[in-house]
C-alpha positions as a Markdown table, in Angstrom:
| # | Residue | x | y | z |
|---|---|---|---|---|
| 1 | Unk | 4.5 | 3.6 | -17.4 |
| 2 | Unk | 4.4 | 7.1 | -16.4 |
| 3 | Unk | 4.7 | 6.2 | -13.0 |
| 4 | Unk | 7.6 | 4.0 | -13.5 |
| 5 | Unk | 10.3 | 7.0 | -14.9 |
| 6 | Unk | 8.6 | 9.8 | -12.6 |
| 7 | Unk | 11.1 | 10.7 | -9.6 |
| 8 | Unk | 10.0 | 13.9 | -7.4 |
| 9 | Unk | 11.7 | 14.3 | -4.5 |
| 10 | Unk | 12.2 | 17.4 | -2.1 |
| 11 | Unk | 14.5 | 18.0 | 0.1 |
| 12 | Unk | 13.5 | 16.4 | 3.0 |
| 13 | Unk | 13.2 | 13.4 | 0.8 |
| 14 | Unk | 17.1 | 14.5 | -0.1 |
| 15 | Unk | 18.2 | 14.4 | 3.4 |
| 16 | Unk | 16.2 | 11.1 | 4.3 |
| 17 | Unk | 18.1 | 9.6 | 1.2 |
| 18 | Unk | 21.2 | 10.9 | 2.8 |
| 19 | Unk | 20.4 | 9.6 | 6.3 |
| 20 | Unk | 19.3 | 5.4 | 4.8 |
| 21 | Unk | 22.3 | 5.4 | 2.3 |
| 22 | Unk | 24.7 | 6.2 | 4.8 |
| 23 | Unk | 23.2 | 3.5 | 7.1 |
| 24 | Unk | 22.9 | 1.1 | 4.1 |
| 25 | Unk | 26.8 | 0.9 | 3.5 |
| 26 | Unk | 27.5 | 0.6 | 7.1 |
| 27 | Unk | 26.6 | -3.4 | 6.6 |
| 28 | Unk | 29.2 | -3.0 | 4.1 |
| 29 | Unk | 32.0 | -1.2 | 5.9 |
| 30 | Unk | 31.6 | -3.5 | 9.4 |
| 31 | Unk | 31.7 | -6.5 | 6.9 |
| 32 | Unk | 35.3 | -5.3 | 5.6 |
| 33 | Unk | 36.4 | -4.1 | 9.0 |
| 34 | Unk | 35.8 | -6.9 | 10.4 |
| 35 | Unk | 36.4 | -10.6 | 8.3 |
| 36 | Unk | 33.1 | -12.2 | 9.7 |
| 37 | Unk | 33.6 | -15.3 | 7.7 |
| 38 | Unk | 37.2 | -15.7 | 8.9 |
| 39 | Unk | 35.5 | -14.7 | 12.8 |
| 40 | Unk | 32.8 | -17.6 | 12.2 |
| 41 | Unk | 34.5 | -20.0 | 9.8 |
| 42 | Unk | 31.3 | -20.2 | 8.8 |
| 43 | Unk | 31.3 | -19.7 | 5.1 |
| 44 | Unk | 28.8 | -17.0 | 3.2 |
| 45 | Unk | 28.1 | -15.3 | 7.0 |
| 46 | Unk | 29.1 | -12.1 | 5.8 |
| 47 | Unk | 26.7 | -12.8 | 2.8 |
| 48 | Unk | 23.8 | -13.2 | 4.7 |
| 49 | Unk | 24.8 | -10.3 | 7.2 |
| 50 | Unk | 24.6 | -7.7 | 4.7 |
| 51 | Unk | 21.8 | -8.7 | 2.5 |
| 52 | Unk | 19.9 | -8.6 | 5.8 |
| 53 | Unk | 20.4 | -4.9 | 7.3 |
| 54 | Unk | 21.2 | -3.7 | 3.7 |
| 55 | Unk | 17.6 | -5.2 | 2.6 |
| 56 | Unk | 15.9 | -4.2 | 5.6 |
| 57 | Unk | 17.5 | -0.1 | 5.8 |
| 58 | Unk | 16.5 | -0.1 | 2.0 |
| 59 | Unk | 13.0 | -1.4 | 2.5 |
| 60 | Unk | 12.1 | 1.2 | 5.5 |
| 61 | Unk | 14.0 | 3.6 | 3.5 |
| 62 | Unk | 11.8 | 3.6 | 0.8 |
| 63 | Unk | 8.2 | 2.9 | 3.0 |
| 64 | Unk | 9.5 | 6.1 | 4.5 |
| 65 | Unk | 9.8 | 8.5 | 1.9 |
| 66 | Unk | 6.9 | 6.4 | -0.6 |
| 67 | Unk | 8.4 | 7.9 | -3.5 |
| 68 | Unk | 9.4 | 5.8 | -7.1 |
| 69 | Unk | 13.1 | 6.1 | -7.4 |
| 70 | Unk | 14.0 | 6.5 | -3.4 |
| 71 | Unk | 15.4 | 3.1 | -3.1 |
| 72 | Unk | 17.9 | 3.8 | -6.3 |
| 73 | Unk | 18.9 | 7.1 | -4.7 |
| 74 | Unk | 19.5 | 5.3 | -1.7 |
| 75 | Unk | 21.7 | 2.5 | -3.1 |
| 76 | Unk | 23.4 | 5.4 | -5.2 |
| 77 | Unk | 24.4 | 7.2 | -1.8 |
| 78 | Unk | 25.2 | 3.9 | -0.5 |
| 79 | Unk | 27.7 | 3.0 | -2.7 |
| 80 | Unk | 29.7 | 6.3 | -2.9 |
| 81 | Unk | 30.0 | 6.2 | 1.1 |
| 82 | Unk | 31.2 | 2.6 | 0.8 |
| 83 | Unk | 33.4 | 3.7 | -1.8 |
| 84 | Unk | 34.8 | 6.6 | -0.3 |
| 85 | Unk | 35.6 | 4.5 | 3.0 |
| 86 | Unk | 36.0 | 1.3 | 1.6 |
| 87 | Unk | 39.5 | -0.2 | 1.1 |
| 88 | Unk | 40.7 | -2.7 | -1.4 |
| 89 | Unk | 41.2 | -2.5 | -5.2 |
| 90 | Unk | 40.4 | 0.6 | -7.1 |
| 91 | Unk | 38.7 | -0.9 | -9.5 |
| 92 | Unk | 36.6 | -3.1 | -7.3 |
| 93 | Unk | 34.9 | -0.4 | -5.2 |
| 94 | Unk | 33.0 | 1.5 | -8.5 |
| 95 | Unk | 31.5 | -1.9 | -9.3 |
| 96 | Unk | 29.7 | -1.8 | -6.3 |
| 97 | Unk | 27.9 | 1.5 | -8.0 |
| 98 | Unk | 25.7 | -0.4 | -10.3 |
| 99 | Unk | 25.0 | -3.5 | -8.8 |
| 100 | Unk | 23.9 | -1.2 | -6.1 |
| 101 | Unk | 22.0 | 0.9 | -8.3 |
| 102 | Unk | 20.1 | -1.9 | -10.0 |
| 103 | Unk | 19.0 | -3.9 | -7.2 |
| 104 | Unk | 17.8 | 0.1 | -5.5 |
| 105 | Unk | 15.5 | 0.0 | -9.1 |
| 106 | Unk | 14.5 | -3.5 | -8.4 |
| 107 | Unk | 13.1 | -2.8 | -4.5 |
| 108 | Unk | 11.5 | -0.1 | -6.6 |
| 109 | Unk | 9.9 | -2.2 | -8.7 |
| 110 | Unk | 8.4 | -4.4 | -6.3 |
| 111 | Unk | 7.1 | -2.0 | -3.9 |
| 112 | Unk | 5.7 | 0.0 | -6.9 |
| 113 | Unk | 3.7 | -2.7 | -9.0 |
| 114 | Unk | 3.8 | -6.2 | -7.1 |
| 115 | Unk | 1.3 | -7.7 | -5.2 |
| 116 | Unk | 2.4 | -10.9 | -4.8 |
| 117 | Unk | 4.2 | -12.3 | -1.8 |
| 118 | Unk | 5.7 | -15.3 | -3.8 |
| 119 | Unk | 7.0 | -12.5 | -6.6 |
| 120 | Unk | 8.6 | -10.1 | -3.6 |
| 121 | Unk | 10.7 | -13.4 | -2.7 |
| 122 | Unk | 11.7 | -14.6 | -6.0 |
| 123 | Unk | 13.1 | -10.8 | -6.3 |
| 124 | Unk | 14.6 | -10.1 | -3.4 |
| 125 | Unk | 16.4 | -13.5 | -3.8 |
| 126 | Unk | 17.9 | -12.4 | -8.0 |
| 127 | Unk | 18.7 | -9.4 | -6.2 |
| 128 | Unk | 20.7 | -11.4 | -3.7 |
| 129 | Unk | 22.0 | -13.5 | -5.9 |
| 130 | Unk | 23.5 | -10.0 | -7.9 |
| 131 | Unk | 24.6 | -8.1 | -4.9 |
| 132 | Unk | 27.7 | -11.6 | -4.1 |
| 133 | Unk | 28.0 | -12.2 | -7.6 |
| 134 | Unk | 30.6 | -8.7 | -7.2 |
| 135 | Unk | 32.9 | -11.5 | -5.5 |
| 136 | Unk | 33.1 | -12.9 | -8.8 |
| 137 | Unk | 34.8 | -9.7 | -9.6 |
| 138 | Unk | 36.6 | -9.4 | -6.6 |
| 139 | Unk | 38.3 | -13.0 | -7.1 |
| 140 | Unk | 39.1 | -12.5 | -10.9 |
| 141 | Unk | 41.3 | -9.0 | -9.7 |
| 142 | Unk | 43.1 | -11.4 | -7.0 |
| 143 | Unk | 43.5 | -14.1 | -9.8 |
| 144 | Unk | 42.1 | -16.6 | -7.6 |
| 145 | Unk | 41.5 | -19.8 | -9.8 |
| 146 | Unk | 37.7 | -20.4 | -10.6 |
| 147 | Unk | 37.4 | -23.9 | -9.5 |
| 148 | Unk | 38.9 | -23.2 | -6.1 |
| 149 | Unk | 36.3 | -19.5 | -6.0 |
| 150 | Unk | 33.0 | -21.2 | -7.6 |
| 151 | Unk | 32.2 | -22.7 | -4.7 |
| 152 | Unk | 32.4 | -20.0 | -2.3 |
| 153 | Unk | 30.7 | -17.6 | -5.2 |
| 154 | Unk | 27.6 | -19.7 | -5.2 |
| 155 | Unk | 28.0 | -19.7 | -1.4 |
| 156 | Unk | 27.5 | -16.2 | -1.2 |
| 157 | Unk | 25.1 | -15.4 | -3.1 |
| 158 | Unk | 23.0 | -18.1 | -2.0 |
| 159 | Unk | 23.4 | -16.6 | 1.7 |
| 160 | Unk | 22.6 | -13.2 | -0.1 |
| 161 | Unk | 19.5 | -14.7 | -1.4 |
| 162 | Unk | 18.6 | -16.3 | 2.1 |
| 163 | Unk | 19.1 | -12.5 | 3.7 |
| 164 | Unk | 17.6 | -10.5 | 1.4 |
| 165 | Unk | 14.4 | -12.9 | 1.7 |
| 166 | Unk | 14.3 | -12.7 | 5.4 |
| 167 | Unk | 14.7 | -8.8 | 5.3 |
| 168 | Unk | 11.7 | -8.4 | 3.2 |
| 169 | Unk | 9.8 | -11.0 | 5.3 |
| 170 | Unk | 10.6 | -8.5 | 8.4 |
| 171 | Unk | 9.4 | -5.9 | 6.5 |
| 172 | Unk | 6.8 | -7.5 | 5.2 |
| 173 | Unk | 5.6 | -7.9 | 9.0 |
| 174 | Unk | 5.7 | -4.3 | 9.5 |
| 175 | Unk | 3.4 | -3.4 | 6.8 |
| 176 | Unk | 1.0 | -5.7 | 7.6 |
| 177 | Unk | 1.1 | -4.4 | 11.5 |
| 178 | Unk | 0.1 | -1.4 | 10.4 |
| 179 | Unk | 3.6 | 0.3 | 9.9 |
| 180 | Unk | 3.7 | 1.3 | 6.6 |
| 181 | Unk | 2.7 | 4.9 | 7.2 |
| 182 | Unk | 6.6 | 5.3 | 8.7 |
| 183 | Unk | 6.6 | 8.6 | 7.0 |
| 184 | Unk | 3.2 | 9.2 | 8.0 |
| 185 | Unk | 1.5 | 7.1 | 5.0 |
| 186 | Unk | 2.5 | 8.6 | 2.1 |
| 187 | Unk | 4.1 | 5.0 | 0.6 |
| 188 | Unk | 4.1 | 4.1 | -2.8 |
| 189 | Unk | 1.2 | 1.6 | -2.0 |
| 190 | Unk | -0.9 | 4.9 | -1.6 |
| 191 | Unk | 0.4 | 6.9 | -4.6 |
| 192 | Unk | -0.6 | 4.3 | -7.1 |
| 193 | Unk | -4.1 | 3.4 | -5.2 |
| 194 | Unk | -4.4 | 7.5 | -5.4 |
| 195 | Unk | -3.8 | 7.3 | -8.6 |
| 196 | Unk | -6.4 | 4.8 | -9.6 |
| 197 | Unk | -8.6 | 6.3 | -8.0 |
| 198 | Unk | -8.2 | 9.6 | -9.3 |
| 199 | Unk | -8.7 | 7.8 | -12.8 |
| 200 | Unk | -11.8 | 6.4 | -12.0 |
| 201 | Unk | -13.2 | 9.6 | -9.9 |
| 202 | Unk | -11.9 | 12.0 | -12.2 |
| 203 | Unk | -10.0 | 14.5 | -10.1 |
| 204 | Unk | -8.2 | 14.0 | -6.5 |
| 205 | Unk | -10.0 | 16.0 | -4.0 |
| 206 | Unk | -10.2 | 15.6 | 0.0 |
| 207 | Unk | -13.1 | 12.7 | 0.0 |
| 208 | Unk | -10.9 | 10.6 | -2.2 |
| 209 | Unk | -7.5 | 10.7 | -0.6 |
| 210 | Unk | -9.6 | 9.6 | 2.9 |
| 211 | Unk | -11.1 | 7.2 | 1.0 |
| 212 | Unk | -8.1 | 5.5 | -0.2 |
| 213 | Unk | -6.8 | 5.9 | 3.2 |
| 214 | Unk | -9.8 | 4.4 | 4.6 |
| 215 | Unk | -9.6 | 1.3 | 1.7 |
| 216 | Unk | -6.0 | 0.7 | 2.5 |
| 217 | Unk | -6.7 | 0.4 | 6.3 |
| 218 | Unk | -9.6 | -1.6 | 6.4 |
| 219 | Unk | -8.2 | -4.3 | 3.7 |
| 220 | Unk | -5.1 | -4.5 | 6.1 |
| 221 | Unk | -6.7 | -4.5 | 8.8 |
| 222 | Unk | -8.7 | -7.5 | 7.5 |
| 223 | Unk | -5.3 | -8.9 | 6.4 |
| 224 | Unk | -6.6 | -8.6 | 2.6 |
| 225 | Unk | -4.1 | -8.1 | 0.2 |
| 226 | Unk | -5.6 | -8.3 | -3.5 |
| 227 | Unk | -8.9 | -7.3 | -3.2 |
| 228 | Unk | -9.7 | -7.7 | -6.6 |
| 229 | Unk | -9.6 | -11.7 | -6.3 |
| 230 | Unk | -12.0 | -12.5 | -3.8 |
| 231 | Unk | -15.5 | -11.8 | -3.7 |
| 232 | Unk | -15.8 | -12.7 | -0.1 |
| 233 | Unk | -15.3 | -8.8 | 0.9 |
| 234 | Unk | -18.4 | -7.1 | 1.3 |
| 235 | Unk | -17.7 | -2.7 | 1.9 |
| 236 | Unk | -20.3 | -1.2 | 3.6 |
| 237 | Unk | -20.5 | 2.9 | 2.4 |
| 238 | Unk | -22.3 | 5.6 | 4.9 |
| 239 | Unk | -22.2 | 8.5 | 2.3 |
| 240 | Unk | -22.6 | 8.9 | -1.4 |
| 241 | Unk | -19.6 | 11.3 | -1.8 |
| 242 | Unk | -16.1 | 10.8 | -3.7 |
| 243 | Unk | -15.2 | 8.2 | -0.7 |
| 244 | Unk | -17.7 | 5.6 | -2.1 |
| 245 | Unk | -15.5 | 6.5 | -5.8 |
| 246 | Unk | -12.2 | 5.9 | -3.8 |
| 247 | Unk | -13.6 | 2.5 | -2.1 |
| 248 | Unk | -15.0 | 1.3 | -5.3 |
| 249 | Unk | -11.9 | 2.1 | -7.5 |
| 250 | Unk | -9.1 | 0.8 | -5.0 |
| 251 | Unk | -11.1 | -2.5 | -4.3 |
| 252 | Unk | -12.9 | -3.5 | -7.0 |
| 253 | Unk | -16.3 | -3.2 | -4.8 |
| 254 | Unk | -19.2 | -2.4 | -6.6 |
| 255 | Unk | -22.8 | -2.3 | -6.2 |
| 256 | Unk | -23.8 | -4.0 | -9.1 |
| 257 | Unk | -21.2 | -6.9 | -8.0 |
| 258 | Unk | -23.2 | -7.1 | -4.7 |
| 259 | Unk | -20.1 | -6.3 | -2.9 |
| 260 | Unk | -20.9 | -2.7 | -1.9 |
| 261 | Unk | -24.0 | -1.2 | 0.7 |
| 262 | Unk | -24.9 | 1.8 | 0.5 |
| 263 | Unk | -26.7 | 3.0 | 3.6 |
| 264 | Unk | -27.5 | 6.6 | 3.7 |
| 265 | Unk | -25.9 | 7.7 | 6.9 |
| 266 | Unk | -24.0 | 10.8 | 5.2 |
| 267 | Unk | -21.3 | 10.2 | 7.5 |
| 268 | Unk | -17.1 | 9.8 | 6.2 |
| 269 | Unk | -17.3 | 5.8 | 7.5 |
| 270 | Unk | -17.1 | 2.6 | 6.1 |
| 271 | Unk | -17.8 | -0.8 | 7.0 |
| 272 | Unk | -15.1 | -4.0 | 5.4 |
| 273 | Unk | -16.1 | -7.5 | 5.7 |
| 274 | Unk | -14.6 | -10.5 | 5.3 |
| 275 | Unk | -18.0 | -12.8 | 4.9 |
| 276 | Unk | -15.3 | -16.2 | 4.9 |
| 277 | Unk | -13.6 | -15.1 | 7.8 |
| 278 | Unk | -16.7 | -13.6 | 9.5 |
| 279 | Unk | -15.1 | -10.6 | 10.3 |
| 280 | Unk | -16.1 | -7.1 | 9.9 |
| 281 | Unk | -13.8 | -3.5 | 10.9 |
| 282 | Unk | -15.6 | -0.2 | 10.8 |
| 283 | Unk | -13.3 | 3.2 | 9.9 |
| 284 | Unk | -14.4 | 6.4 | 10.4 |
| 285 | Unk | -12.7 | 9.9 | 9.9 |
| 286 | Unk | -11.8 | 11.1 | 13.5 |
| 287 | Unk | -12.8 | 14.7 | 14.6 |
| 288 | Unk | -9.5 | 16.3 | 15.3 |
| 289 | Unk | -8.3 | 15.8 | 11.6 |
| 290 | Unk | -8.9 | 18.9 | 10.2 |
| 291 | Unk | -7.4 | 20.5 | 13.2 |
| 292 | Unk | -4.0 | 18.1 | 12.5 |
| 293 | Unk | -4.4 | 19.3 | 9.1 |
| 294 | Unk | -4.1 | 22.4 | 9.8 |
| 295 | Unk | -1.2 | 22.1 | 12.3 |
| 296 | Unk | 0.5 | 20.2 | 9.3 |
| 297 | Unk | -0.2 | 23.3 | 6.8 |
| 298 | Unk | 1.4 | 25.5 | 9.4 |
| 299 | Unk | 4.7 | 23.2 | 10.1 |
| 300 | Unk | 5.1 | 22.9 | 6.7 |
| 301 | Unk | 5.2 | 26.5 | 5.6 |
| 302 | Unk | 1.8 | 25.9 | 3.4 |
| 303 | Unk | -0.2 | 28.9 | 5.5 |
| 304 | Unk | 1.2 | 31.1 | 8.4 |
| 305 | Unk | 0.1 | 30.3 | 11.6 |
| 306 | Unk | -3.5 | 32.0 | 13.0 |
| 307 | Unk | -4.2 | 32.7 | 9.6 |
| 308 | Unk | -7.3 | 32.2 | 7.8 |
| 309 | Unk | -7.6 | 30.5 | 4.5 |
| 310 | Unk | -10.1 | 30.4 | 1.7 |
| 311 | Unk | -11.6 | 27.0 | 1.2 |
| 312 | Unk | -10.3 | 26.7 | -2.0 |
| 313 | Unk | -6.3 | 26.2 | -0.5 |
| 314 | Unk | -8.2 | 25.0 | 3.3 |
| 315 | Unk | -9.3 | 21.6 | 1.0 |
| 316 | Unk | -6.0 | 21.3 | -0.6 |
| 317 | Unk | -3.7 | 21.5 | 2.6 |
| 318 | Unk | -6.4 | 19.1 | 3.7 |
| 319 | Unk | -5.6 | 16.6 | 0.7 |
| 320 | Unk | -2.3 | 16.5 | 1.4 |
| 321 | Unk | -1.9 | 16.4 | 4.9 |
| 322 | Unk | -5.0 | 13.3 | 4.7 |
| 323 | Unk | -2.0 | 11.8 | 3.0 |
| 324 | Unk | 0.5 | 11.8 | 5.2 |
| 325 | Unk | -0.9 | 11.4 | 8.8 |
| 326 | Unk | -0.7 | 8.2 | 10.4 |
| 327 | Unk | -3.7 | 6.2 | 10.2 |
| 328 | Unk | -3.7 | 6.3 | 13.9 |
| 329 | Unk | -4.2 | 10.1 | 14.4 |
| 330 | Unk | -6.5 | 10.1 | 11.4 |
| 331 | Unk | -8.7 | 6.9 | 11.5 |
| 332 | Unk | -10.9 | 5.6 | 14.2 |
| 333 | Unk | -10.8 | 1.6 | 14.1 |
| 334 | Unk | -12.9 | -0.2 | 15.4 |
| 335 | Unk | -14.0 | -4.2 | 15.3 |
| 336 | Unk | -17.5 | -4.8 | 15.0 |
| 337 | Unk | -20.0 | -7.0 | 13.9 |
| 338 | Unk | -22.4 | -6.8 | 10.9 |
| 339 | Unk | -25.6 | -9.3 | 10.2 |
| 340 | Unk | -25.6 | -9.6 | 6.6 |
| 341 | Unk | -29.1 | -11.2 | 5.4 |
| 342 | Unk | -29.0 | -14.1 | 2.8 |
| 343 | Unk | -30.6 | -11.6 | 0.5 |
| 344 | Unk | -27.7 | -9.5 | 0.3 |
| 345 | Unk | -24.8 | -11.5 | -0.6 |
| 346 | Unk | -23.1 | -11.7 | -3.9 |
| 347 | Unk | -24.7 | -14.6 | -6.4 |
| 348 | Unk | -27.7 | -15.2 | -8.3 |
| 349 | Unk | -30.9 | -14.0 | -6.9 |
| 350 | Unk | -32.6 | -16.3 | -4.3 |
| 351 | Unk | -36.1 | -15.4 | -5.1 |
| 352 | Unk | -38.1 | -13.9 | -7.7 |
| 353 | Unk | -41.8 | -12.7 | -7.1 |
| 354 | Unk | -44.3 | -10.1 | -9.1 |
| 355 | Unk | -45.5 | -6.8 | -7.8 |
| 356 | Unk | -49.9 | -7.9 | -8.1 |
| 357 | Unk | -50.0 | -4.0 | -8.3 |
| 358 | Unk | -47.5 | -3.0 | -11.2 |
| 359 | Unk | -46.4 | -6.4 | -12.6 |
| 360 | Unk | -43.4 | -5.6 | -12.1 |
| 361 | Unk | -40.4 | -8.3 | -11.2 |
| 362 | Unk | -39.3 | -8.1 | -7.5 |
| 363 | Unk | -36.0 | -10.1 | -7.0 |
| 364 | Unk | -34.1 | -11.3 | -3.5 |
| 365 | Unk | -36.9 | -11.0 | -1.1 |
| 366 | Unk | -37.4 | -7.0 | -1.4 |
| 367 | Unk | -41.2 | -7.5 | -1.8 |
| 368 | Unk | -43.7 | -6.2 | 1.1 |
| 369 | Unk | -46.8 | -8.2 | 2.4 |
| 370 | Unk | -50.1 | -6.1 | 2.1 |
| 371 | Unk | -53.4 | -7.1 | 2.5 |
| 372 | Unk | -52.8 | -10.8 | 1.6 |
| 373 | Unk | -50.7 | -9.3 | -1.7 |
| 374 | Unk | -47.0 | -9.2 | -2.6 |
| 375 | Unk | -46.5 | -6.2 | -3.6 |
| 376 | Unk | -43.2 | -3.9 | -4.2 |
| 377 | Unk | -41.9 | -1.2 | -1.8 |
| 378 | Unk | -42.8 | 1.5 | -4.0 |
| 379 | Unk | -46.3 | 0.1 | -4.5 |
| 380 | Unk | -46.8 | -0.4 | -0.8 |
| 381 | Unk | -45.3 | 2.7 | 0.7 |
| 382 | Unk | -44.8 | 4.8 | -2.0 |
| 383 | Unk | -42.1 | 5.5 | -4.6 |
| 384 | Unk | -39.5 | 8.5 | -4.9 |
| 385 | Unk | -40.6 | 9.0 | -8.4 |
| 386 | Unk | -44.2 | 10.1 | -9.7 |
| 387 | Unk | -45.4 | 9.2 | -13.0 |
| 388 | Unk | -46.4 | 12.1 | -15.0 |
| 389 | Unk | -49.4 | 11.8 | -17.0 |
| 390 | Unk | -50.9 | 8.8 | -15.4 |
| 391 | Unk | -53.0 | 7.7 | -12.6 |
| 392 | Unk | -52.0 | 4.6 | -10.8 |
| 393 | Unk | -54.7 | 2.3 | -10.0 |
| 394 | Unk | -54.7 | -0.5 | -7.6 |
């Protein structure tokens, strides 16, 4: 719950807010300037106008500053422009203060804990349905009799729900395209994938924020959204460093699951595959990142420029600027192809056979043919270990 009542925002964040509150009440203002339902006789148009942009400015409001509590600071700004500007009854316009406020902690909600497209919709459309319920108020001031305003209340908030669904589906479309590092990919998404990995890892350091990065990008790449309930992903690891800790954590891969490789290339890479799909996308970190790193320490006041740094506060301006570039500047993507053997998928061993050297049990086809005899690897070309105080005998 920590997560949920946090809110940290600077003041870039502050004047972002600024900027996306004024643009979500603009919906708001055009819709009162300008009668679209008496324009369109087409009744709840103005419904679904404003749920739309007002949905979608909140939604890329909030992916672009990736902070808990962005979308509430939004709505708050929001409301105070519209009721500033906004003409009509004075005691009409405050009421659009909390309903704004509570559907900005809503958005907030969903981007912060829900990963479930069927759950996004159902929400967006209850906070639809509570952003044209205010007509309800709007009517009773006018004393406009209920049986003659029902029908156009449950008109509007209907259209609201329709328009608020089709603005997260939009922005649903830019995530998934890749778009979600607006701000340069410091979204909520990340924080709370961080987070968990941090847990798991025990401290955030360089190797785990690029490994989250790395996670994040090759599951939507792969168009993966809930790693954790299929077993058809199959990561691919080429170092055994805190990225293999960030991977594992933020994807529920593990080696004992059969779902991670390990392959001893000591290189910042990984390998996703979607064994059902039959396709496979290979991430790497790309050269000029410490060098963007850097330029992002200097632009953001963290060291002067042409000055050097210890390594100590060289890894954290690296932690955080890994944070915030855009996958594209910081990732190399590529598509490739992997042959994964029978032996290696997930499942219950395929074969069991006995070391004739050792005894010991050999399982999914790791055994090594020499001299007529199965034998194990460590038997037939020797083992990392050495046994103390004994003599191995063939």
């Amino acid at each position: 719950m920590r997560a949920l009542v946090e809110i940290s925002l600077s003041s870039k964040d502050t004047m972002l807010i600024a900027v996306f509150g004024a643009l979500s009440a603009f919906p708001l203002l055009l819709t009162n300037a300008f009668n679209l339902v008496a324009l369109t006789n087409i009744p709840g148009t103005n419904g679904i106008y404003v749920q739309f942009i007002t949905a979608l400015i909140l939604w890329v409001g909030i992916g672009v500053i990736g902070k808990f509590g962005s979308a509430m600071a939004i709505s708050v700004v929001s409301s105070i422009v519209a009721v500033i500007i906004l003409g009509g009854p004075g005691l009409v316009k405050p009421l659009l203060i909390p309903f704004n406020i509570l559907t900005g902690f809503i958005i907030d909600i969903i981007l912060l804990r829900s990963k479930s497209g069927v759950l996004n919709r159902l929400i967006a459309g209850f906070f639809g349905i509570l952003r044209g319920l205010h007509v309800v108020v709007v009517q009773t001031f006018f004393g406009i009799p209920i049986a003659v305003g029902l029908p156009v209340v449950a008109v509007v908030c209907i259209s609201g729900a329709i328009g608020a669904n089709v603005g997260i589906q939009v922005l649903e479309r830019l995530y998934s395209s890749g778009m979600s590092d607006l701000g340069g990919g410091h979204d909520m998404e990340f924080n709370v994938m961080l987070e968990k990995a941090t847990s798991f890892h025990g401290h955030t350091c360089v190797g785990l924020v690029l490994g989250t990065r790395i996670a994040m990008a090759g599951l939507r790449k792969l168009g993966i959204k809930d790693p954790f309930k299929t077993r058809k992903l199959i990561v691919y690891v080429e170092i055994d460093r805190c990225l293999a800790d960030a991977i594992q954590a933020t994807t529920g891969c593990t080696i004992g699951k059969r779902t991670m490789k390990y392959m001893d290339y000591g290189k910042f890479a990984a390998t996703f595959v979607d064994t059902l799909r039959n396709r496979a996308v290979r991430l790497s970190v790309k050269e000029k990142a410490r060098k963007l790193a850097m330029k992002y320490g200097e632009e953001h006041g963290l060291i002067e420029r042409g000055k050097k740094v210890s390594r100590k506060q060289e890894m954290k301006i690296m932690a955080e600027a890994y944070s915030k570039i855009r996958d594209v500047n910081l990732l190399d993507i590529r598509d490739v192809s992997v042959g994964i053997s029978k032996w290696d998928l997930p499942g219950l061993p395929e074969r069991k056979v006995m070391c004739a050297m050792c005894g010991e049990r050999i399982f999914d086809g790791r055994e090594k043919i020499k001299d007529g005899r199965i034998l194990c690897r460590p038997c037939a070309e020797g083992a990392y270990y050495r046994i103390l105080g004994e003599t191995q005998q063939e």
